[in-house]
Phi, psi and omega in degrees: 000325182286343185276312189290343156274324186273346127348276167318327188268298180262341146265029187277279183345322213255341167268353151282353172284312194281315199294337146334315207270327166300298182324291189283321189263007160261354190301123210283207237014186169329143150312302176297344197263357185262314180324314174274302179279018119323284179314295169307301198275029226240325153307330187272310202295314174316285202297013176272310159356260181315292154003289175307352189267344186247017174280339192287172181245353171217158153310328156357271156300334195256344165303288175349287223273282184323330192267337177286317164273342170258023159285294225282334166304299155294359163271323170303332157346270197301327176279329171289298188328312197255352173304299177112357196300320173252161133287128162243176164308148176248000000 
């Protein structure tokens, strides 16, 4: 229980960051018009997270999975960025 709390404690955040983050730069309208509801929805999604860290069947599995999805998220990040795929703000 405890690899699985701290899973939950310390990759909950940073895979509701990517998916948030995925999310606000493939998302259609304006940068601006994305922004504030990203930002509202960036807490229910953090606590869907952390939840999810306790679906797993070992701490094991949910640092895998959890640490695996907030890789892939933040290289999609970084590959939507460098891509040229968005425009952002300067």
């Amino acid at each position: 229980m405890w690899a699985k709390s701290l899973a939950a404690g310390l990759l909950g955040f940073p895979l509701a960051v990517g998916l948030v983050g995925l999310v606000a730069l493939l998302g259609p309208g304006s940068w601006e018009a994305r922004t504030l509801p990203m930002l509202l929805l960036f807490f229910p999604i953090w606590v869907g997270c952390i939840a999810a860290a306790f679906l797993f069947q070992s701490g094991l599995r949910a640092w895998a999975w959890m640490g695996g999805a907030t890789a892939l998220c933040f290289a999609l990040m970084h590959l939507v960025k460098t891509s040229g795929l968005v425009s952002l703000p300067v």
